[in-house]
DRENDO-1510 file (C-alpha; in Angstrom, 1 decimal, always signed):
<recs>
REC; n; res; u; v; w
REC; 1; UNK; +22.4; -7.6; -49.1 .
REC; 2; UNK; +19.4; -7.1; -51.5 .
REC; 3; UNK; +16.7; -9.5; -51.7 .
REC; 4; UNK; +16.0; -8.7; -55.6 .
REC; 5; UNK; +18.7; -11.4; -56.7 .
REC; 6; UNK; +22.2; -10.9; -58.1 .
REC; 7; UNK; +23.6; -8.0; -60.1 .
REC; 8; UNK; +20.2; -6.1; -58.6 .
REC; 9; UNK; +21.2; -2.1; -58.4 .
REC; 10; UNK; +18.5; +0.0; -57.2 .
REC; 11; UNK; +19.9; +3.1; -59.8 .
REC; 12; UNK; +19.6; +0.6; -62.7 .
REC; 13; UNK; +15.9; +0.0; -61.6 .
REC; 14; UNK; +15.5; +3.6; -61.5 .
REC; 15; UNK; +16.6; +4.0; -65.3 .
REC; 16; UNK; +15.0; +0.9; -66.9 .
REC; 17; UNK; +11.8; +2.3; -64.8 .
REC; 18; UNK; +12.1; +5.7; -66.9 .
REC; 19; UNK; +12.9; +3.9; -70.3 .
REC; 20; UNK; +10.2; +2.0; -70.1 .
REC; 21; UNK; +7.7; +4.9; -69.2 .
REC; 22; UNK; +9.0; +7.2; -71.9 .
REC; 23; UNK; +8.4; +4.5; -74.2 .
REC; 24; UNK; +5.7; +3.7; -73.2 .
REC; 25; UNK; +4.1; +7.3; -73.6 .
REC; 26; UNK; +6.1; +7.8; -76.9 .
REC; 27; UNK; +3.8; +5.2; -78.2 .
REC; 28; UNK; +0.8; +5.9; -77.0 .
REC; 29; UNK; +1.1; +9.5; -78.2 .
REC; 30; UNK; +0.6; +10.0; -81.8 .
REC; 31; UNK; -0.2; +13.5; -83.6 .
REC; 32; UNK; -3.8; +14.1; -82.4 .
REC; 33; UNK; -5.5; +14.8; -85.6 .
REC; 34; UNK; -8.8; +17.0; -86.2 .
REC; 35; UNK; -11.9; +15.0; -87.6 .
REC; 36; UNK; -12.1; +15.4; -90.6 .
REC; 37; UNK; -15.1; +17.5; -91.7 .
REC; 38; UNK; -16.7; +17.5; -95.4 .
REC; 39; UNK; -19.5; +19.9; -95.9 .
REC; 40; UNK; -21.7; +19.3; -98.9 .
REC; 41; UNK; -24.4; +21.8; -100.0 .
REC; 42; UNK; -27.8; +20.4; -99.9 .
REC; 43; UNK; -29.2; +18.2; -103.5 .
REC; 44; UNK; -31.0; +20.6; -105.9 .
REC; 45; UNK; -33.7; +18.6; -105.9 .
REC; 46; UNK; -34.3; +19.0; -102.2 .
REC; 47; UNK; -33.8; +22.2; -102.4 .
REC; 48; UNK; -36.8; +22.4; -105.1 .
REC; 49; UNK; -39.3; +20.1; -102.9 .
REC; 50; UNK; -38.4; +22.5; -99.7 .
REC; 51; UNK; -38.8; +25.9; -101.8 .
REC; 52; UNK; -41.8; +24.8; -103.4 .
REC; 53; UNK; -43.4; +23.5; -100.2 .
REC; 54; UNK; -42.5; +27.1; -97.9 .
REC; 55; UNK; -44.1; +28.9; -100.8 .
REC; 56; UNK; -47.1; +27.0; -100.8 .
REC; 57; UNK; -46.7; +27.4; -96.1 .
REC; 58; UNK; -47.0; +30.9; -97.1 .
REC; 59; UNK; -50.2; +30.9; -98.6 .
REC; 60; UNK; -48.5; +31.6; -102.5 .
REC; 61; UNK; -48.3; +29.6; -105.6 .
REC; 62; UNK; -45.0; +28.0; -106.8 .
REC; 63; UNK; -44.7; +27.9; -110.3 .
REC; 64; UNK; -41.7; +27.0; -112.7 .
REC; 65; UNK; -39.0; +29.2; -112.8 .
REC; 66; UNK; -38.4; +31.7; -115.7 .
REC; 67; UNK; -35.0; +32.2; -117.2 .
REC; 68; UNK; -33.4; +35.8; -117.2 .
REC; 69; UNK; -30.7; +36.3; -119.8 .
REC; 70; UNK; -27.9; +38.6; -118.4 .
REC; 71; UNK; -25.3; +38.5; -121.0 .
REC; 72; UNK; -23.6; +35.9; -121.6 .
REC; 73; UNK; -25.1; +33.8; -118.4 .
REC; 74; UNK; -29.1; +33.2; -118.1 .
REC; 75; UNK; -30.0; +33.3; -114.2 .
REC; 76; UNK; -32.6; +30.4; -114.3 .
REC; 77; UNK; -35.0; +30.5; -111.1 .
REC; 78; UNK; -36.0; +27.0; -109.7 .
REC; 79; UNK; -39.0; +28.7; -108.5 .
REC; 80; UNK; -41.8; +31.7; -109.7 .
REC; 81; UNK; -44.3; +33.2; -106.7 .
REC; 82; UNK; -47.4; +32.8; -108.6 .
REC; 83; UNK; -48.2; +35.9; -111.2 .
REC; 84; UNK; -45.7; +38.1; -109.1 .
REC; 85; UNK; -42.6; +39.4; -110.3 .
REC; 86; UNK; -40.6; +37.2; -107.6 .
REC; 87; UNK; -38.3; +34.5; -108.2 .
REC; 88; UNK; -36.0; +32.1; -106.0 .
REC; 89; UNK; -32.5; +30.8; -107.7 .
REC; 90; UNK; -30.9; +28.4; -106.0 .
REC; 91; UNK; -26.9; +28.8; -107.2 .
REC; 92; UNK; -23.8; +26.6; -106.6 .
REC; 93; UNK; -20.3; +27.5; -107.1 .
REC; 94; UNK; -20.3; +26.6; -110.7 .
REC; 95; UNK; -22.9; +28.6; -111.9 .
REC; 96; UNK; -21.9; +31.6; -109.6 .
REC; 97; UNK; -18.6; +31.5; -111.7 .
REC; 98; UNK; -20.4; +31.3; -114.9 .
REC; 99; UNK; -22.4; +34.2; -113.8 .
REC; 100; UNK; -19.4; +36.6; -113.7 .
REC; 101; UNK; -20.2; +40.4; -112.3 .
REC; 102; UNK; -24.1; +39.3; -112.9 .
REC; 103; UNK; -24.5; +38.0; -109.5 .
REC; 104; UNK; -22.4; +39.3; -106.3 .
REC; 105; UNK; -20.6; +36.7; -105.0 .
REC; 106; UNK; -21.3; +34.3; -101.7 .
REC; 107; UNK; -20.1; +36.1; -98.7 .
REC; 108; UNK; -20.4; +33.7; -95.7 .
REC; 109; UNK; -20.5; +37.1; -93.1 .
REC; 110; UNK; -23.7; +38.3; -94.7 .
REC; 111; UNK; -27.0; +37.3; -93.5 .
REC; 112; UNK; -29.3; +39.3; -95.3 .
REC; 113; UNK; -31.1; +38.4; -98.0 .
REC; 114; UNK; -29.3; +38.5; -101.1 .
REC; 115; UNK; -31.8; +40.0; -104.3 .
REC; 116; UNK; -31.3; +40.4; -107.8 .
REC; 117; UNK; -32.7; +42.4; -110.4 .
REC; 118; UNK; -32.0; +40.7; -113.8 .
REC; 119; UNK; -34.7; +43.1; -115.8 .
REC; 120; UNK; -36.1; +45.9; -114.8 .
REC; 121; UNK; -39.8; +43.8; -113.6 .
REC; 122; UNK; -38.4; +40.9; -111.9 .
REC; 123; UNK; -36.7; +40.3; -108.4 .
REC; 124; UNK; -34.7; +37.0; -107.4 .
REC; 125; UNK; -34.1; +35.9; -104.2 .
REC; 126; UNK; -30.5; +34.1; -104.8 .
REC; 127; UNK; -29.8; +31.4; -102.7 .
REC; 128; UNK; -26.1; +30.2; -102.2 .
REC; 129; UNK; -25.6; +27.0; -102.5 .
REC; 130; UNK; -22.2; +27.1; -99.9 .
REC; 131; UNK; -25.2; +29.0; -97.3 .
REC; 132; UNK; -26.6; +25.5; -96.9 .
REC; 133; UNK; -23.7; +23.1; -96.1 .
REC; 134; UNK; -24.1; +20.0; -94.2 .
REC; 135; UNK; -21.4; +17.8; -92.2 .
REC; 136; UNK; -21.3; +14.1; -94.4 .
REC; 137; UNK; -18.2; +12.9; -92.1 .
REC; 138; UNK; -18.6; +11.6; -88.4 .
REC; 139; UNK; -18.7; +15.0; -86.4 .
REC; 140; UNK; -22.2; +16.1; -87.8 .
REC; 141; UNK; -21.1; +19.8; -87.4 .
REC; 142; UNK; -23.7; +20.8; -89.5 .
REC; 143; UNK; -26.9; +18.6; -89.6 .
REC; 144; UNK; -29.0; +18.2; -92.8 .
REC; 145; UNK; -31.7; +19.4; -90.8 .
REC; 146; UNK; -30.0; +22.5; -89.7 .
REC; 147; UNK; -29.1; +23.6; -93.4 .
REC; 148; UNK; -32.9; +22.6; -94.6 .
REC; 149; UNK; -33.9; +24.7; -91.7 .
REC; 150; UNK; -32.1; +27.8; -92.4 .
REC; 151; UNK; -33.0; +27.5; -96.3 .
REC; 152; UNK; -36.6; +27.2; -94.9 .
REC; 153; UNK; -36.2; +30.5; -92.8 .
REC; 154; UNK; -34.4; +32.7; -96.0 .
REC; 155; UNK; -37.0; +31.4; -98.3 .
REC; 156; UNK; -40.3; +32.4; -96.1 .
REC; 157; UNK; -38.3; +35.7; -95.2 .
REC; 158; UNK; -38.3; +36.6; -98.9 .
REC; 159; UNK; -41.7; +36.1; -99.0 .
REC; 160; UNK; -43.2; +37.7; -95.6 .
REC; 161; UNK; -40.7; +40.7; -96.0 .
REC; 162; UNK; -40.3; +41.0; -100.0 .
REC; 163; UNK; -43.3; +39.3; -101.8 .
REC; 164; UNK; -46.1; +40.2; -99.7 .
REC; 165; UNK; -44.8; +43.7; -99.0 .
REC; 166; UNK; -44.0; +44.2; -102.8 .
REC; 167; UNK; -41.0; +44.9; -102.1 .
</recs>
């Protein structure tokens, strides 16, 4: 005789055992979803205060930017290098679709410095807007920091290696 009561059957154990585990793990096992991850280019007007300052880290002058007409888009700089015939444009997507064939497009494989020659006396360093992208959800995949710091490496590259070589 079994000691678990009447109408106790050890194979009936066995199954309500199993239906409760797979039910169990059927509801503790939901899709596992990927975090979410927003990347946001950094504010223009950062962008201005960190060009400005590495110019300045540099030992050159930042001045206002001059506008280039090139058609029908004008390539506006967001800063000059002093009486030099150097520029930096910072660009987001919008104005890189405005600026047609005038500007080559942002390819995220390329780490050189991208430069422009909208007449035949001026050079612009064009910054990408998409280059510096920063993580606004909860991973952090890309810090603030790590974007300001790699806008702050492309914009003293330009001028160590283009500006003071007269490139």
């Amino acid at each position: 005789m079994s000691d678990a009561g009447p109408g106790y059957n050890r194979g009936d154990m066995k199954y309500t055992r199993f239906a409760l585990v797979a039910t169990l793990g059927l509801l503790g096992c939901e899709e596992a979803k990927a975090p979410v991850v927003i990347l946001r280019p950094l504010e223009e007007r950062r962008v201005h205060g960190i060009i400005e300052r590495v110019i300045n880290e540099n030992g050159a002058e930042p001045r206002p930017g001059k506008t280039f007409p090139m058609g029908k888009f004008s390539l506006h700089e967001d800063a000059h290098v002093g009486d030099s015939p150097y520029g930096i444009a910072y660009l987001s997507e919008d104005e890189l679709k405005d600026a047609g064939d005038h500007i080559p497009p942002f390819d995220p494989e390329r780490s050189d410095l991208r430069l422009v020659r909208p007449d035949e006396h001026a050079v612009v360093l064009v910054l990408y807007a998409d280059a510096y992208r920063y993580d606004v959800g909860e991973e952090h995949s890309e810090t603030v920091v790590t974007a300001e710091k790699m806008l702050e490496r492309d914009v003293s590259d330009f001028i160590v290696h283009v500006v003071k070589m007269r490139k």
